[in-house]
C-alpha positions as CSV (number, residue, x, y, z in Angstrom):
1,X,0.0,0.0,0.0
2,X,1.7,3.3,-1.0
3,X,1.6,6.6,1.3
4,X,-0.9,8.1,-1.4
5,X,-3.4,5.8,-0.8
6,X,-3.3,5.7,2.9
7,X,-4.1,9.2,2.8
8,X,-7.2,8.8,1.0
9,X,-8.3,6.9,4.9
10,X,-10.5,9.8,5.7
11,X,-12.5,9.9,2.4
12,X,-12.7,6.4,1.9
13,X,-13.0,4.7,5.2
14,X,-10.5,3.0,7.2
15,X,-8.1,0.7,5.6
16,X,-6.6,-2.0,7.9
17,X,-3.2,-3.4,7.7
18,X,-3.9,-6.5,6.5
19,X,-7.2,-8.2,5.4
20,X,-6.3,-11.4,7.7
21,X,-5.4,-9.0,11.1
22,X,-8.9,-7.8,11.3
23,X,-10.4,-11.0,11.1
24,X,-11.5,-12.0,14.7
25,X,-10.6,-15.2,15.9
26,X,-13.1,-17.6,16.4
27,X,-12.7,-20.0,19.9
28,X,-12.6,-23.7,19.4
29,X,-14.4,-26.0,21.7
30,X,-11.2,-26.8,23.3
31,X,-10.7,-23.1,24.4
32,X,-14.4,-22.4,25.3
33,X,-14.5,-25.3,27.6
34,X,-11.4,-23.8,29.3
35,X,-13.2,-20.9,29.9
36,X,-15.6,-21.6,31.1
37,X,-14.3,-25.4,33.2
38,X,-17.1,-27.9,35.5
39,X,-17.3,-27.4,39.1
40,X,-14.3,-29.5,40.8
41,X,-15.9,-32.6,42.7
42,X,-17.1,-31.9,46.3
43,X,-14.8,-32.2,49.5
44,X,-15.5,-35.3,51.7
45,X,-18.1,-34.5,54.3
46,X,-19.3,-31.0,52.1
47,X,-22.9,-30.7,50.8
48,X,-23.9,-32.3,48.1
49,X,-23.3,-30.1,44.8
50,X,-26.4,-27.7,44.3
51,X,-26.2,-28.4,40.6
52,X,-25.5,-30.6,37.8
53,X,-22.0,-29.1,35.9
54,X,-23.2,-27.2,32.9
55,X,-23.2,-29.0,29.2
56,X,-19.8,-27.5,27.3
57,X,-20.4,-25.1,24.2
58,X,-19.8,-26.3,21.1
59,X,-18.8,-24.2,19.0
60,X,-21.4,-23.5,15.3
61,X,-19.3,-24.4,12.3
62,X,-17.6,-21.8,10.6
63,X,-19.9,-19.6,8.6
64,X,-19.0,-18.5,4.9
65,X,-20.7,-16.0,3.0
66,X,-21.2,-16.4,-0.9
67,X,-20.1,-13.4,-2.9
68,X,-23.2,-13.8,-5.1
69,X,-25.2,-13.4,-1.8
70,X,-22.9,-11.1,-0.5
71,X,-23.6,-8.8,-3.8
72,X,-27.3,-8.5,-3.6
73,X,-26.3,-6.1,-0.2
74,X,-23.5,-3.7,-2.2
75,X,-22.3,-1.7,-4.3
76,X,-18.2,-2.1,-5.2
77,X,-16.6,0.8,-7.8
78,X,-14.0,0.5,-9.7
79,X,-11.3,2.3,-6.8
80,X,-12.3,-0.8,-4.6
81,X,-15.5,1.4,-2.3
82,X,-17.2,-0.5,-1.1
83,X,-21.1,0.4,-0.1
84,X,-23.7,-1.6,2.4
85,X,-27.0,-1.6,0.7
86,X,-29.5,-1.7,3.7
87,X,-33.0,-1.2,2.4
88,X,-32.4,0.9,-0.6
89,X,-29.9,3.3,1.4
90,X,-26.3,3.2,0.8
91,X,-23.8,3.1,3.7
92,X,-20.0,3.7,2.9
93,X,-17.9,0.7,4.6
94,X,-14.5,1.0,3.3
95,X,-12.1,1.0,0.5
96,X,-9.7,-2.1,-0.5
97,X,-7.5,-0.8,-3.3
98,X,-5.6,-2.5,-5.5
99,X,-7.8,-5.2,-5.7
100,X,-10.5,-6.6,-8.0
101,X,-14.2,-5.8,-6.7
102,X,-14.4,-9.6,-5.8
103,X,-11.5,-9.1,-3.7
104,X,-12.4,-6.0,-2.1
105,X,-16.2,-7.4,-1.6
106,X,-14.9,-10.6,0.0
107,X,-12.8,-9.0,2.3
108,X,-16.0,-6.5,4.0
109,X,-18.2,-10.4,3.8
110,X,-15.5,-11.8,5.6
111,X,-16.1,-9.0,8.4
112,X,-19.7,-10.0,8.2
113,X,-18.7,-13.5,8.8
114,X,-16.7,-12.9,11.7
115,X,-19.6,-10.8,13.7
116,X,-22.2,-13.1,12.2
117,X,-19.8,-16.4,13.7
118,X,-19.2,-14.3,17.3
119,X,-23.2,-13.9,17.6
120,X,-24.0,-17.6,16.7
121,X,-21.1,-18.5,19.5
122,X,-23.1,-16.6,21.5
123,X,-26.2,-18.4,20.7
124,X,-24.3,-21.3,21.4
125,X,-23.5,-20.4,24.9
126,X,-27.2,-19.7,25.6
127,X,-28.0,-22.5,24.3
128,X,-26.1,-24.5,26.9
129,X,-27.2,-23.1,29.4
130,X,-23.3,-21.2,30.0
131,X,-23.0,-18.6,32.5
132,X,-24.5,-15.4,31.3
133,X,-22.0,-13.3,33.3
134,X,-20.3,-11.3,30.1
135,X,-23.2,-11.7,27.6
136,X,-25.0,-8.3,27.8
137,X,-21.5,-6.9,27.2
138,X,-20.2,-9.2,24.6
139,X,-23.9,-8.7,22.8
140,X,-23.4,-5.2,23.2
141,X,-20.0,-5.3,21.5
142,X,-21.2,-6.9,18.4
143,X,-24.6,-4.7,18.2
144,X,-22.0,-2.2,18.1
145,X,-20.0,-3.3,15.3
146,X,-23.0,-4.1,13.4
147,X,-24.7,-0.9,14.2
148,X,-21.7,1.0,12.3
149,X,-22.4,-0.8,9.0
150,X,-18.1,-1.4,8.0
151,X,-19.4,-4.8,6.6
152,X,-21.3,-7.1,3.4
153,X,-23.8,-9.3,4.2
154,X,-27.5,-8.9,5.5
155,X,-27.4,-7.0,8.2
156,X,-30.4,-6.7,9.1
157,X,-30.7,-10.1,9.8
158,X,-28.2,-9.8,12.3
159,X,-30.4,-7.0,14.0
160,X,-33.1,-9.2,14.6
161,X,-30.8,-12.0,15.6
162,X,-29.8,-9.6,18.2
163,X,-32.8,-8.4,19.3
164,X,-33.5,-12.0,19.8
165,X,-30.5,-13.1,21.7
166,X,-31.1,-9.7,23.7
167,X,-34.5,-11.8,25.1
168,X,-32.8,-15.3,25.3
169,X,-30.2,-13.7,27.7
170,X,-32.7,-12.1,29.9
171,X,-34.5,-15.5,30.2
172,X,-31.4,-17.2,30.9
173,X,-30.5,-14.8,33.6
174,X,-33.7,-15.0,35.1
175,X,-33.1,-18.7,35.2
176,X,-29.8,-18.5,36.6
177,X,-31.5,-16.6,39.4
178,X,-34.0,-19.2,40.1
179,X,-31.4,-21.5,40.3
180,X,-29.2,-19.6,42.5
181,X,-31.9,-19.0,44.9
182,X,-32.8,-22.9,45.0
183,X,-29.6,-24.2,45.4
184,X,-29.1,-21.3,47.8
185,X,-32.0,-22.9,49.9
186,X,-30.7,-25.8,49.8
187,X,-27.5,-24.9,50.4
188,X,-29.2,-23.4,53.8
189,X,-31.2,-26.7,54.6
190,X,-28.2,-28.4,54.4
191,X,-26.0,-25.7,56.1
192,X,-29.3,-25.8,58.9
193,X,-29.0,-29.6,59.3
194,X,-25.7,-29.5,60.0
195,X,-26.3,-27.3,63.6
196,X,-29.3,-28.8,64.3
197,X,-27.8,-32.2,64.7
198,X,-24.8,-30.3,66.5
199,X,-27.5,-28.5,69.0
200,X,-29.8,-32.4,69.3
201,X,-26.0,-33.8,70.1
202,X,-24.9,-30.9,72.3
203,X,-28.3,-31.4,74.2
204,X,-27.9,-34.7,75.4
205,X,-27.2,-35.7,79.1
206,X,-23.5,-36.1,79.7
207,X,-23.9,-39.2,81.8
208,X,-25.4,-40.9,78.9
209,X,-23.2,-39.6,76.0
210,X,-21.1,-41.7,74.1
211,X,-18.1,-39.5,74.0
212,X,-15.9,-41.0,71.6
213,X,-18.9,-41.6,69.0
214,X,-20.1,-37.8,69.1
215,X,-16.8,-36.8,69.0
216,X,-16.1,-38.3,66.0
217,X,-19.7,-37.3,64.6
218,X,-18.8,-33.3,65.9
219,X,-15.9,-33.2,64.2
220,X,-17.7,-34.5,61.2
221,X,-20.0,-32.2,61.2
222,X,-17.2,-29.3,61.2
223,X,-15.7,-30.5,59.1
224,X,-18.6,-30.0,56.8
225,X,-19.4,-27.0,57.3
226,X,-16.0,-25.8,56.6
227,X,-16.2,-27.6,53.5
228,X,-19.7,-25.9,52.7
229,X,-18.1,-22.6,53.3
230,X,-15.6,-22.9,51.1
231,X,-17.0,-24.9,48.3
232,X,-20.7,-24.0,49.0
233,X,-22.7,-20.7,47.7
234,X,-22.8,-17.6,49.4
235,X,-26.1,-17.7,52.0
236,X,-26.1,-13.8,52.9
237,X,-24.4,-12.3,55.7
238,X,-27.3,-12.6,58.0
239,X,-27.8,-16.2,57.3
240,X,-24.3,-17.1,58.0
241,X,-23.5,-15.3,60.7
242,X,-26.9,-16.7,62.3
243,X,-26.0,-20.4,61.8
244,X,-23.0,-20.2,62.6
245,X,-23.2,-18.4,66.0
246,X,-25.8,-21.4,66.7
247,X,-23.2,-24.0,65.7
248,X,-20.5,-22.7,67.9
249,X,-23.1,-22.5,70.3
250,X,-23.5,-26.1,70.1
251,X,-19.5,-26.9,70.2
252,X,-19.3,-24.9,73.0
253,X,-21.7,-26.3,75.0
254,X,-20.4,-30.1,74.4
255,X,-17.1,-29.7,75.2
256,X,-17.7,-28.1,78.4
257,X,-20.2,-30.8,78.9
258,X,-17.1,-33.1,77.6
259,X,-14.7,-31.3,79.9
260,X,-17.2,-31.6,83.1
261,X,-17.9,-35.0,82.6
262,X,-14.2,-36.2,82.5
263,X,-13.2,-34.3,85.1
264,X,-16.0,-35.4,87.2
265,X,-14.8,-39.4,86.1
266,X,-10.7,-37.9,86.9
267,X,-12.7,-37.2,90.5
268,X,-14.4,-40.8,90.9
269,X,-11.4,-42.7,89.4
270,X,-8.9,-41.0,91.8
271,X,-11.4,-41.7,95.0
272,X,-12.1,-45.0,93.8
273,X,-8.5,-45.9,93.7
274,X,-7.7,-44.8,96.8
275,X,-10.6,-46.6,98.6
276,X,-8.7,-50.0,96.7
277,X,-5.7,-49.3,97.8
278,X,-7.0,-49.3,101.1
279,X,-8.3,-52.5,100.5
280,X,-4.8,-53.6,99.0
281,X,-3.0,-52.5,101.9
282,X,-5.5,-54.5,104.2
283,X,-4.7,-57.3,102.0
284,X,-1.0,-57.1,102.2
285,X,-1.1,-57.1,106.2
286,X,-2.8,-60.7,105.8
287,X,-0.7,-61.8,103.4
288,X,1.5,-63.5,105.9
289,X,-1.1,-64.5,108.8
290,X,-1.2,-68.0,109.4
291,X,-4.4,-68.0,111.5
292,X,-6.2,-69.9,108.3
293,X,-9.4,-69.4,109.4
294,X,-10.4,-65.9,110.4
295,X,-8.0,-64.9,108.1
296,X,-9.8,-66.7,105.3
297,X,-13.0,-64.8,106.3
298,X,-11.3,-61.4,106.2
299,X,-10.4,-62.4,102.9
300,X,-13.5,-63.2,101.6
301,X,-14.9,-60.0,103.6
302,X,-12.1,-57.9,101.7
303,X,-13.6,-59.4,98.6
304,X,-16.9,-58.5,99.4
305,X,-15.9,-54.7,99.7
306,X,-13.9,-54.9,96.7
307,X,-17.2,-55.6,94.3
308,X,-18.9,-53.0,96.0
309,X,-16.8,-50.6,95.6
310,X,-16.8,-48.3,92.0
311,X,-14.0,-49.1,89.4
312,X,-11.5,-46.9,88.7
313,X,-9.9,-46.1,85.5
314,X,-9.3,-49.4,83.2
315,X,-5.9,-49.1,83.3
316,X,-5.6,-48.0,87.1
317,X,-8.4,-50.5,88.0
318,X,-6.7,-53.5,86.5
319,X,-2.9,-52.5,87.8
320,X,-5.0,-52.4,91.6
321,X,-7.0,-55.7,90.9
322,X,-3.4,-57.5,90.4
323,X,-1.8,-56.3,93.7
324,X,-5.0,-57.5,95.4
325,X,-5.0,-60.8,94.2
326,X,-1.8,-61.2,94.5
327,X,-2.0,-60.5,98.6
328,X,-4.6,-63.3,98.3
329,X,-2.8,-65.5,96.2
330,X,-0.4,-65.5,98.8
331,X,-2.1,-65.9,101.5
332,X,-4.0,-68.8,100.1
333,X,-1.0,-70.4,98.4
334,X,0.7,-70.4,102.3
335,X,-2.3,-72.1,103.5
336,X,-2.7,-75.1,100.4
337,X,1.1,-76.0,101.5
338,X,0.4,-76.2,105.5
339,X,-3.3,-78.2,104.5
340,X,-0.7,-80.4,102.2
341,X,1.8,-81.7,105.4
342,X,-1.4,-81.8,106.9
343,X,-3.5,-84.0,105.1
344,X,-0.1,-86.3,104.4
345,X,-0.3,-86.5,108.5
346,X,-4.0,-87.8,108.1
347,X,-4.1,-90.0,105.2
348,X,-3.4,-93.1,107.6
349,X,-6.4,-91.9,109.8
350,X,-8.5,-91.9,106.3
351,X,-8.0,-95.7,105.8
352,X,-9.0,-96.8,109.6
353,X,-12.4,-94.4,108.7
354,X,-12.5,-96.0,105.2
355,X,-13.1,-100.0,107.1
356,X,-15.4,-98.1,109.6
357,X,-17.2,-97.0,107.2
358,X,-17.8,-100.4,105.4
359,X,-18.3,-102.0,108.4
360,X,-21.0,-99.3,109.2
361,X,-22.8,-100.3,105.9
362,X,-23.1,-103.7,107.1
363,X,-25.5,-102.6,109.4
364,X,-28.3,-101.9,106.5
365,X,-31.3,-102.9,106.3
366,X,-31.6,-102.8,109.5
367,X,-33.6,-106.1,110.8
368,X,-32.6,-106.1,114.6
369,X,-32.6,-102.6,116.2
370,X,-31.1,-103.3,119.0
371,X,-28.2,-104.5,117.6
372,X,-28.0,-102.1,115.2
373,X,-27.7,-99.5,117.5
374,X,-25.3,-101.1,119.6
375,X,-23.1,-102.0,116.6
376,X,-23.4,-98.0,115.4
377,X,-22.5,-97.2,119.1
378,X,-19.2,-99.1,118.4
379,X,-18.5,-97.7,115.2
380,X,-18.6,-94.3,116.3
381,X,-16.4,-94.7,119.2
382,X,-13.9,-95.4,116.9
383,X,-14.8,-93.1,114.5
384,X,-13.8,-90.0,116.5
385,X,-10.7,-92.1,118.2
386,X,-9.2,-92.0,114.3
387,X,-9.4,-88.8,114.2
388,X,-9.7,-86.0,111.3
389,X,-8.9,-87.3,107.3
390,X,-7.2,-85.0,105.0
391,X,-9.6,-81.8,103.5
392,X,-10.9,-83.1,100.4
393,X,-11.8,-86.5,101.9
394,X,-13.8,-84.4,105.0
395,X,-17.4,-84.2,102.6
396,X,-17.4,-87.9,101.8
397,X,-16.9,-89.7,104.4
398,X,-19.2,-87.8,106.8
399,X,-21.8,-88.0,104.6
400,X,-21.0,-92.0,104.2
401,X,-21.3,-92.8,108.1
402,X,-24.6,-90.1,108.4
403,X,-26.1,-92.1,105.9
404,X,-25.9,-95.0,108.6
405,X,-27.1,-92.9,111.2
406,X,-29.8,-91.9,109.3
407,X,-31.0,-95.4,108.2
408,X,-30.9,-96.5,112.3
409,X,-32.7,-93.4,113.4
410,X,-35.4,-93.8,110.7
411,X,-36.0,-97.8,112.2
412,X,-35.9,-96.1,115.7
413,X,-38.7,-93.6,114.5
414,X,-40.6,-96.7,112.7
415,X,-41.1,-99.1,116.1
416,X,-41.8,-96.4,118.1
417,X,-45.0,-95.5,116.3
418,X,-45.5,-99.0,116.5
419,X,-45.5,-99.4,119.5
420,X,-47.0,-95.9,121.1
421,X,-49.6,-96.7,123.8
422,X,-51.9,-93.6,123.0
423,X,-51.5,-94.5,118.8
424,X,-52.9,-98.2,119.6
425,X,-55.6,-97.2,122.3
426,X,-56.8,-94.7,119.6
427,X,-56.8,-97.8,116.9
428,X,-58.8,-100.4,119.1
429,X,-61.6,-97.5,119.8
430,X,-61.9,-96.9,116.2
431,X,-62.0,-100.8,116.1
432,X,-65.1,-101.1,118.4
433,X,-66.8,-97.5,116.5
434,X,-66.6,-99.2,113.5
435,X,-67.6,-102.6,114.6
436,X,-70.8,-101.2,115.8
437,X,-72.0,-99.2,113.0
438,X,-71.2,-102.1,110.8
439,X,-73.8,-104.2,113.0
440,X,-76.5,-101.5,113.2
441,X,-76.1,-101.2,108.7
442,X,-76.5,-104.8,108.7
443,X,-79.9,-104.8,110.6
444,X,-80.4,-101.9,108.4
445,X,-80.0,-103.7,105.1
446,X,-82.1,-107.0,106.7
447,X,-85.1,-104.6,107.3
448,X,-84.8,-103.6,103.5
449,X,-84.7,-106.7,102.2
450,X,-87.5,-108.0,104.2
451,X,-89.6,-104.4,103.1
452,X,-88.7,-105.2,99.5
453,X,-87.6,-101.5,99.5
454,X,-84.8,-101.2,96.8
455,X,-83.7,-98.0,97.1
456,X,-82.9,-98.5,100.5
457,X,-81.4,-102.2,100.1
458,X,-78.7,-100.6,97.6
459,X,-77.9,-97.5,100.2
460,X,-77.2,-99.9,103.0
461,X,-75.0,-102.0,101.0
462,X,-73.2,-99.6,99.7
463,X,-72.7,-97.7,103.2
464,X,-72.1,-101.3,104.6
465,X,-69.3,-101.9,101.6
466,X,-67.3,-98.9,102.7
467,X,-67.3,-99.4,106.9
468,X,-66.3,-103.3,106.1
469,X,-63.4,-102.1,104.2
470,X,-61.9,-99.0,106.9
471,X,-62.7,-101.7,109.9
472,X,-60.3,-104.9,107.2
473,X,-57.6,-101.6,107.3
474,X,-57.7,-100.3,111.1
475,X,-57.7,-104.2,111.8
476,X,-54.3,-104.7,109.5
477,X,-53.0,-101.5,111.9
478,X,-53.8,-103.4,115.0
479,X,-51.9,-106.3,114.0
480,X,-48.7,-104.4,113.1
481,X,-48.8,-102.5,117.2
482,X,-49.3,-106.2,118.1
């Protein structure tokens, strides 16, 4: 381009540099999905996302005006003006010189095409739903540049595209609004279930709380809502601040009913260990005693307390548990060895008891009492001469000779009803009773039969039936007192 023809600028409209330079750049998909990118994926323990991510733009395919279309909206001369032809009137665009008209018509079309391609890009992007953030202005932009008529092609079709998109975006921002505001709510739901279960876990009695589980579920639940805060959208001042003064409410409240309850437990552990290590030290005194008896009981009296008292701490209350039972073990271990050189002293006594004891079982059945008893008389005179039998053999050999004393005393019991004066007198009157009424049914039942009466025949006999069968049993009883 020489210096002469860049002057002519002013009469003849700009000139660019270059016909390429000018030509805007149209994104690929690539680029538009970088600009505008998904939402990342949600922190662990945040909200669920409000929102689906938005569909990516694809870009329209690149549009190319004909010049024979192009031609029906200009006007080229022979310099290379160029003029937009817009319902009869003629607007001055530019000058491309040294060029043919074809060349200097396709370079304004391809200016068309560029603003024609940025307003169906745009379409695009309302189409799918992108964010409207920057439309108004980028719509603005290319009303702009078609408003100043520097391009071929039909314009006017672009106005009413525009005019149209103008709408679309206004619906689409209207949308966006609704949406905001319902993932706002829920955003608040969400944000408002997380201190209401804060304030329900802050609310419950300490001396029922499991501490370790709602610890773990508070620190959950902040940990949510510091992931809703950062990932989450905005819920107006007044919201947040609300909530969240109600939520540090909460954490306030259960860790001071955290920090009261375990120092209150600190209190009873360190109480209840010192109550056991009184027992301990009552236990170690007696450790060494070799009165076996009362000292046994003390033991089992020490034991008593013990199970009464609380428990300490696990760790404490099993460290105190092993020093008590190992007072006892020694104790009790002391007294196993000195019952051991005991019972070794009474094993020979066991097997003098052992023949006693069969000799004592010769006894049964008892057939002759009074040999019996004298016989058991014997037997236990020597009994106690043989003196004691070692601890384990104690139980079984009592119970083998009472047994025998049992069997003799039952005998004893057996005669003497046998033979008790006031038992037999009171047999023999029943006797006679009996004996008499059986007489006065029989002269009951003769009557009868000589009346013909039949009722009366069958009552006596049946009465007479029953008296003949007590007197054959009270009779059986007198034989065995005689």
């Amino acid at each position: 381009m020489t210096d002469s023809q860049k002057s002519d600028e002013t009469a003849s409209g700009p000139v660019p540099e270059t016909p390429e330079t000018l030509r805007p750049a149209v994104p690929s998909p690539a680029a538009l999905a970088a600009r505008h990118p998904a939402p990342a994926a949600p922190a662990p323990g945040s909200p669920a996302p409000a929102a689906a991510p938005k569909p990516a733009v694809v870009a329209p395919p690149v549009r190319s005006t004909s010049l024979e279309e192009a031609a029906r909206f200009a006007r080229v001369e022979e310099d290379g003006h160029v003029f937009l032809i817009v319902d009869g009137e003629e607007f001055p665009v530019g000058q491309y010189p040294d060029a043919s008209r074809d060349e200097a018509l396709a370079y304004f079309v391809r200016k068309y095409d560029d603003v024609a391609a940025q307003l169906a890009l745009l379409q695009a992007r309302v189409q799918a739903k992108a964010p409207t953030t920057d439309m108004h202005k980028t719509l603005k932009h290319i009303a702009e540049q078609v408003a100043e008529r520097k391009m071929v092609g039909d314009v006017r079709a672009l106005d009413a595209q525009i005019e149209a998109l103008g709408a679309s975006i206004k619906e689409a921002e209207a949308a966006e609004r609704a949406e905001a505001e319902a993932v706002k709510e829920r955003e608040l739901a969400a944000r408002e279930a997380i201190v209401a279960e804060a304030e329900e876990i802050a609310a419950k009695d300490p001396a029922t709380t499991q501490w370790k589980t709602s610890s773990n579920r508070m620190n959950e639940l902040f940990e949510a809502w510091k992931a809703a805060q950062k990932n989450g959208p905005r819920l107006g001042r007044g919201n947040e601040d609300s909530l969240w003064k109600r939520f540090r409410s909460a954490r306030t409240v259960f860790d001071r009913h955290r920090r009261a309850y375990f120092s209150q437990l600190d209190s009873e552990n360190t109480a209840a260990k010192r109550a056991k290590e009184a027992l301990i030290a009552r236990a170690e005194e007696l450790a060494t005693s070799t009165d076996w008896g009362n000292t046994a009981a003390e033991y089992r009296q020490l034991m008593d307390e013990w199970k009464a008292s609380k428990r300490a701490s696990r760790k404490d209350d099993d460290a105190l548990w092993a020093r008590f039972r190992a007072a006892q073990d020694t104790f009790f271990a002391a007294r196993q060895a000195a019952n051991e050189v005991i019972d070794e002293e009474f094993a020979a006594n066991l097997i003098v008891k052992e023949e006693l004891l069969k000799e004592a079982q010769g006894i049964l059945p008892v057939r002759d009492l009074t040999a019996a008893r004298k016989a058991l008389n014997s037997i236990r005179d020597r009994w106690e001469e043989a003196g004691k039998v070692p601890r384990a053999d104690m139980g079984r050999m009592e119970a083998g000779i009472r047994k025998i004393e049992e069997a003799v005393k039952a005998a004893e019991d057996e005669h003497w009803q046998k033979s008790n004066p006031e038992t037999k007198a009171r047999t023999n009157s029943a006797l006679s009773q009996l004996e008499a009424t059986i007489a006065s049914l029989e002269e009951d039942l003769a009557a009868a039969e000589k009346n013909g009466n039949t009722k009366k025949i069958a009552d006596a006999r049946e009465a007479l039936e029953a008296r003949q069968q007590w007197l054959a049993m009270l009779q059986k009883s007198a034989e065995d007192f005689s």
